[in-house]
C-alpha positions in Angstrom: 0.0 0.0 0.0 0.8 3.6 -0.6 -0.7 5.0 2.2 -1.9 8.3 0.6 -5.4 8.9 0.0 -6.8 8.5 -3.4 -7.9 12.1 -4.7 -11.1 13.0 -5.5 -10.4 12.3 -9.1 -9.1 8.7 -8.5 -12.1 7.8 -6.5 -14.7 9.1 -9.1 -12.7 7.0 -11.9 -13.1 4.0 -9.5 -16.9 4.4 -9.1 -17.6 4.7 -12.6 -16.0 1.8 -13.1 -17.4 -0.1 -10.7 -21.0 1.2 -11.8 -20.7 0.0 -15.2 -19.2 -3.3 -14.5 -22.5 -3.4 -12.1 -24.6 -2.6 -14.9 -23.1 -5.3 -17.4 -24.1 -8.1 -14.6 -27.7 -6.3 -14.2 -27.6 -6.8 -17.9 -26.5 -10.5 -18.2 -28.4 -11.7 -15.3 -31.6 -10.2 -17.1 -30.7 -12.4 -20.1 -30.5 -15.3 -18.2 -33.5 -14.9 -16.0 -35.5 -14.1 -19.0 -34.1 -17.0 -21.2 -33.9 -19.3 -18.5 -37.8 -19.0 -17.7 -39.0 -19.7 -21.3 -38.4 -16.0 -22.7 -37.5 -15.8 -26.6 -34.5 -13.9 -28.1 -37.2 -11.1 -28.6 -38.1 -11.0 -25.4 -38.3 -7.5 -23.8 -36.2 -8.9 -20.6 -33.3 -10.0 -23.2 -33.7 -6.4 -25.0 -33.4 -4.9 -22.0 -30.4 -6.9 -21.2 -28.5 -6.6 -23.9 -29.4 -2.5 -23.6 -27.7 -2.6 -20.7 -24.9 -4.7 -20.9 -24.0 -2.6 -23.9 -24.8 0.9 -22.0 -22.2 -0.7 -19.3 -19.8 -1.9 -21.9 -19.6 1.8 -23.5 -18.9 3.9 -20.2 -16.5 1.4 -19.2 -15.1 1.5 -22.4 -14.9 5.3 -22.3 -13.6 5.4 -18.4 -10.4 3.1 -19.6 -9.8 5.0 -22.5 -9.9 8.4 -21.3 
């Protein structure tokens, strides 16, 4: 350890992080509740999933890069 405190910065970049990773398992365990109780692949509860695992996947993506 370091033992410095992150800054106010660092600790933003961590909890956007962490919120979208959050978001991409909200999104996969939608898919898998919705599939695993009888849902189609055009079932709102998969669109919604892969909405939100993608939403996740972009502000992560964007967080790392920038």
């Amino acid at each position: 350890m370091s033992g410095r405190a992150p800054s106010p910065q660092e600790g933003y970049q961590l909890a956007v992080r962490i919120f979208a990773v959050t978001i991409i398992g909200v999104g996969v365990a939608m898919v898998i509740v919705t599939l695993a109780r009888g849902g189609g692949p055009l079932a709102v509860g998969v669109l919604f999933g892969l909405i939100f695992m993608a939403l996740g996947a972009g502000r992560l993506y964007i967080s790392l890069r920038g």
